[in-house]
C-alpha positions in Angstrom: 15.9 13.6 24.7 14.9 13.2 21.0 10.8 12.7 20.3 9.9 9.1 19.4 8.0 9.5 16.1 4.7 8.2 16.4 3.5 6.5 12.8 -0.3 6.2 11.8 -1.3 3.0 10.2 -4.8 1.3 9.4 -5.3 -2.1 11.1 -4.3 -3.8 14.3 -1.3 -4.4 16.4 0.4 -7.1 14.4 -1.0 -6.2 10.6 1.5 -5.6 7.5 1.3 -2.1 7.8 2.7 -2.1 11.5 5.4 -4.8 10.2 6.6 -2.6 7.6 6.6 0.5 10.5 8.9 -2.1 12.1 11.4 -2.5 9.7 11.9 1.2 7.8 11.7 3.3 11.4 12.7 0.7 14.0 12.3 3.5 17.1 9.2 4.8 16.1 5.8 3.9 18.2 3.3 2.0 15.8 -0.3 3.8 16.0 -3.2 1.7 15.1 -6.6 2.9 13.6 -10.0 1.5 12.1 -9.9 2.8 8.9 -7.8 4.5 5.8 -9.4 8.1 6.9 -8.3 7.6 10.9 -4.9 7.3 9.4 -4.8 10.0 7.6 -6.6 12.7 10.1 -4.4 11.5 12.6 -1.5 12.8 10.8 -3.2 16.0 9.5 -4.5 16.8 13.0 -0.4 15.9 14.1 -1.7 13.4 16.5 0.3 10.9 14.1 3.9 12.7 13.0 3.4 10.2 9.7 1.7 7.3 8.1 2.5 4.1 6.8 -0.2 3.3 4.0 -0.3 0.2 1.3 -0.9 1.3 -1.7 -0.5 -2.0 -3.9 0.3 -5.9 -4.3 2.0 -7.7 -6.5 -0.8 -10.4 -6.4 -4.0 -8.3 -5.5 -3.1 -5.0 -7.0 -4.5 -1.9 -5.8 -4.7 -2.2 -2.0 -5.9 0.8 -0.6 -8.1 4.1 -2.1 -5.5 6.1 -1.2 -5.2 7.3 -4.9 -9.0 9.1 -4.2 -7.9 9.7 -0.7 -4.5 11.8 -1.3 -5.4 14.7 -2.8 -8.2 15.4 -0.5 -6.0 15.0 2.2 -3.5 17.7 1.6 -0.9 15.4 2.9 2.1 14.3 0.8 4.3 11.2 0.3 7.9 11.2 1.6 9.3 7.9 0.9 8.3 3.9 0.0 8.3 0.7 1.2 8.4 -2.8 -0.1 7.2 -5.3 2.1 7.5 -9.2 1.4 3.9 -10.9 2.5 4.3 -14.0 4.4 1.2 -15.5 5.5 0.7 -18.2 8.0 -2.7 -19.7 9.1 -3.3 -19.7 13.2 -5.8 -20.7 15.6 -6.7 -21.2 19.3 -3.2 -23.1 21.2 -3.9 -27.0 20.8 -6.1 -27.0 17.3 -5.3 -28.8 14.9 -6.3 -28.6 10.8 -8.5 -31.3 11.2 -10.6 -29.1 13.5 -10.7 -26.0 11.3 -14.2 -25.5 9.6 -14.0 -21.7 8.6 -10.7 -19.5 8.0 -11.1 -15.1 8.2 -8.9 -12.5 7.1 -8.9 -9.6 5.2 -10.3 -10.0 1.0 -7.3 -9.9 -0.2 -5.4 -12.5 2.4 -8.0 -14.9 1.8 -7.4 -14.2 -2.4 -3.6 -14.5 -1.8 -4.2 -18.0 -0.2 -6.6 -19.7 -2.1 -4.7 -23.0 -2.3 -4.9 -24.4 1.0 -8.3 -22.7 1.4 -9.2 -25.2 -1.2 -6.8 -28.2 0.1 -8.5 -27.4 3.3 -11.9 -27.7 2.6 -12.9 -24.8 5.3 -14.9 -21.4 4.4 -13.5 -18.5 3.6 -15.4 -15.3 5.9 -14.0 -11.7 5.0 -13.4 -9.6 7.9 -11.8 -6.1 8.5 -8.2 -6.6 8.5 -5.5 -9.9 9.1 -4.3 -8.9 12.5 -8.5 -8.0 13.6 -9.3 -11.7 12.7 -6.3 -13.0 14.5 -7.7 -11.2 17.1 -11.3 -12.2 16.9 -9.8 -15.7 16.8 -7.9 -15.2 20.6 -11.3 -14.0 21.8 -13.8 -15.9 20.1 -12.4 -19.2 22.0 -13.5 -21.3 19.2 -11.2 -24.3 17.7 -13.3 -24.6 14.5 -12.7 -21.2 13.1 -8.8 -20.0 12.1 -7.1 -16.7 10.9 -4.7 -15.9 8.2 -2.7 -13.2 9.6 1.3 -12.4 10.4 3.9 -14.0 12.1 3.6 -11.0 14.8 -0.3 -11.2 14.9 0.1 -15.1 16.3 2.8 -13.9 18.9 0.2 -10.8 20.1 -2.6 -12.6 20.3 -1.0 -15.8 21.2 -2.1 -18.5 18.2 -0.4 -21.3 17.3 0.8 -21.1 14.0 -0.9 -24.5 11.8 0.8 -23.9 8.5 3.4 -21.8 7.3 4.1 -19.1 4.1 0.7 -20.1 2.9 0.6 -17.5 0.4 0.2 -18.7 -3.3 2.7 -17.1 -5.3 6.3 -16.3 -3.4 6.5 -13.0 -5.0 4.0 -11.5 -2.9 5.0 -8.1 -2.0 2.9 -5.1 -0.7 4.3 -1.3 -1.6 4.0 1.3 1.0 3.5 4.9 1.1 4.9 7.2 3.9 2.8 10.1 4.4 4.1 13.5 6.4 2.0 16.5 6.1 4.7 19.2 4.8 6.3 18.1 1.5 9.7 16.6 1.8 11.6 16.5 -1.6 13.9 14.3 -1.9 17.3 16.6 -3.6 17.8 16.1 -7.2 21.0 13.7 -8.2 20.4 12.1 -4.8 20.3 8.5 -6.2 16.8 6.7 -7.9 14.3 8.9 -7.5 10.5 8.9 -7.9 7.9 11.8 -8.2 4.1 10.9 -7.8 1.8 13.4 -8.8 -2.2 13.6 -9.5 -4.0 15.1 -12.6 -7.3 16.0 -14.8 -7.2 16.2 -18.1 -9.1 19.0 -20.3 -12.3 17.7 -21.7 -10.9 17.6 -25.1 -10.3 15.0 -27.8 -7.3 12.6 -26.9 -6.6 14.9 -24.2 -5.1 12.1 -22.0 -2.9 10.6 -25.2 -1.7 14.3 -25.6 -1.1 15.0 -22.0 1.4 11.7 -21.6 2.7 11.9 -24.9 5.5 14.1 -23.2 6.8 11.9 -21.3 7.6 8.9 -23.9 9.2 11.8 -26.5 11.8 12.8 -23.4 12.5 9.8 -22.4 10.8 9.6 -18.8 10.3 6.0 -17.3 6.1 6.1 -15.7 5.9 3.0 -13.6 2.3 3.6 -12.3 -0.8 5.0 -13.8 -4.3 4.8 -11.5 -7.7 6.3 -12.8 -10.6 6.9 -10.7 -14.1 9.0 -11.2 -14.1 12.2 -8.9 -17.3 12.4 -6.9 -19.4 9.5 -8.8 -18.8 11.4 -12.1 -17.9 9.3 -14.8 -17.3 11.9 -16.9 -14.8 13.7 -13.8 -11.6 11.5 -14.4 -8.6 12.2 -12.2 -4.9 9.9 -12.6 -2.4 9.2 -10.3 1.0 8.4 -11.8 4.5 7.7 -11.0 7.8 8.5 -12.8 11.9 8.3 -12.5 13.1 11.5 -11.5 12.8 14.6 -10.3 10.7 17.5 -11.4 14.0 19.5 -11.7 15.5 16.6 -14.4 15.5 18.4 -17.8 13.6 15.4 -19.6 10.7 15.3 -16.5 10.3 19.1 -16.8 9.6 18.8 -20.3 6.6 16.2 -19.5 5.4 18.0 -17.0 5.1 21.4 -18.5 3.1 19.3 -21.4 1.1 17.6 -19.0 0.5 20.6 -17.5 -0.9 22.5 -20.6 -3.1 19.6 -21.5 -4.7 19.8 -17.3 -7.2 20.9 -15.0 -5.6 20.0 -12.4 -1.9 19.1 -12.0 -0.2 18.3 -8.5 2.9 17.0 -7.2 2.0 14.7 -4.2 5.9 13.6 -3.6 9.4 13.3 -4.8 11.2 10.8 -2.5 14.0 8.1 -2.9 13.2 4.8 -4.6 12.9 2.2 -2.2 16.5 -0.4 -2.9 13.5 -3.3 -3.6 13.2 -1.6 -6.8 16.2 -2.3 -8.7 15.3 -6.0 -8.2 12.4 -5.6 -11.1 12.9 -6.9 -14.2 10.5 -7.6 -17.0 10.3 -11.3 -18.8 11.5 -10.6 -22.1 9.5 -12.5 -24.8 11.9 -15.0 -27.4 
């Protein structure tokens, strides 16, 4: 009998990140925690085999720290996801909009749906996470306040759903991360790949503008490029980044040898298969 892969995420039953658990490992048991770090010492203590983490939005941008939380970590990315956000508003069974006085979600639902929070009329209170505040909403027994949460969060906590795909722009998407604590490579010539990697650059003039300039002069794509201080130091600057490829390409080699020289610090946090969403981007090209 084969082990059921059990797969850390940070939230409750029903939030984005145990939707997305859903739909890329179908048999695999969905583990709930409080917060960003439970997630990720529950895989490096292997109570969790893996983790599903969001790392951005199309709409809100960077979702979660992960890019300061990684390299501390010691754990390592092994694949994406791309997860289409579909809000919906719920309440107590038997309310009606007309009865709704305040609406809670996480920051960044609330941001996502700020046109019928303003049709509405009804205040918007930040809580933890979408699936706790559809929660909160079961328990709390109160036909005045509402949740924005998932589909799946209304059928847990038993909500009636008041208005539906509530989110303001259609293209809202969230990437994921998977997270496994021994480095998976993905094989090079394996289809689209992607390498994500974390650096500090040398405390030298143009040091950063030197240490990327590799990749534009051998021709390697970077779709992502964080900063954040290390350890409240603004002068202690680390990246995260993203690239086609794999480290093995000839052109990526190159970059990363350059990058390399120009470094403190230079790690390879993944190298894992594009996720199909991908080839669905497209830039608008200006006239």
């Amino acid at each position: 009998m084969s082990k059921i892969l059990k797969i850390a995420f940070q939230g409750e039953p029903g939030a984005n990140s145990h939707i997305a658990i859903s739909e890329a490992y179908p048999t695999a048991e969905a583990m709930p925690c409080p917060t960003f770090e439970d997630a990720l010492a529950a895989i490096s203590s292997g109570e969790a085999d893996l983790g599903m983490i969001p790392i951005e939005n199309s709409v809100a941008g960077r979702v979660a720290d992960i890019h300061h939380l990684l390299p501390g970590s010691g754990l390592y990315i092994i694949g994406e996801w791309f997860l289409p956000i579909r809000h919906q508003l719920m309440a107590l069974k038997g309310t009606k909009l007309a009865d709704i006085k305040t609406v809670e979600s996480h920051v960044h639902a609330l941001g996502q749906c700020r046109r019928i929070i303003r049709q509405l009329g009804v205040r918007p209170i930040v809580a933890g996470d979408t699936a706790g505040s559809a929660r909160d909403v079961s328990q709390r027994g109160d036909k005045s306040v509402a949740a924005i949460a998932s589909r799946l969060a209304a059928d847990i906590y038993g909500l009636d759903i008041l208005a539906e795909d509530i989110e303001d722009e259609a293209h809202n998407t969230t990437r994921f991360v998977v997270l496994a604590r021994e480095p998976q490579w993905a094989e090079q010539n394996s289809g689209p790949l992607v390498t994500s990697f974390v650096f500090r650059v040398r405390n030298l003039p143009a040091a950063l503008y030197k240490a990327l300039g590799g990749f534009a002069t051998n021709g390697v794509n970077m779709t992502k490029l964080e900063s954040y201080m290390v350890d409240g130091n603004f002068f202690a600057t680390q990246f995260y980044a993203d690239v086609d490829g794999h480290p093995e390409d000839k052109g990526l080699a190159f970059a990363l040898e350059e990058l390399k020289f120009f470094s403190r610090e230079l790690r390879i946090v993944g190298v894992y298969p594009a996720h199909p969403f991908r080839a669905t981007f497209s830039e608008r090209l200006e006239s």
